[in-house]
N, C-alpha and C positions, 0 to 999 in steps of 0.2 A: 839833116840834123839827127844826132843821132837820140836813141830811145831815152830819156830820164833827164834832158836839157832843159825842154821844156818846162817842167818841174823845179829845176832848181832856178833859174831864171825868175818863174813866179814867187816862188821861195823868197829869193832876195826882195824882193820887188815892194813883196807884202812886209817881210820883217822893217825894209828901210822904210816903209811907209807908217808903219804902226812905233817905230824909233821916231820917228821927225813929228808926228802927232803929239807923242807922249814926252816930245822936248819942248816943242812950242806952247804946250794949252797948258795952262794952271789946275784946272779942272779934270780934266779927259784923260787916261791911261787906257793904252788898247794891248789888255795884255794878250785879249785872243787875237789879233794880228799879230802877235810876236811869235805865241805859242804855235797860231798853225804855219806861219812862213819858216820856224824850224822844221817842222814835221814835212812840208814841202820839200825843204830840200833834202833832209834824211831819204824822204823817199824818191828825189831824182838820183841819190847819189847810190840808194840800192838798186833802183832800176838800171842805171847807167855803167853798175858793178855787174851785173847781171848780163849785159847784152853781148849777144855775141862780137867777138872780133868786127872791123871792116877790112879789108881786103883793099 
């Protein structure tokens, strides 16, 4: 796998988890699972901007 997949993979994972929270509950808004599962995948996708070629 290559370097910054990882990253953005948790990214989604977190934001769709902090979205489905913050549809279902009356109460509850997770805006820091939103806010960092951007920042996840911003930073898979400059990590994965970043890496070298594969061959």
């Amino acid at each position: 796998m290559r370097p910054g997949v990882g990253w953005i993979i948790a990214g989604v994972a977190l934001l769709g988890a902090g979205v489905a929270v913050t549809l279902f509950s009356n109460a509850v808004v997770w805006y820091g699972a939103m806010i960092v599962g951007v920042i996840w995948i911003v930073r898979g996708i400059s990590r994965l901007a970043k890496a070298p070629p594969q061959q």
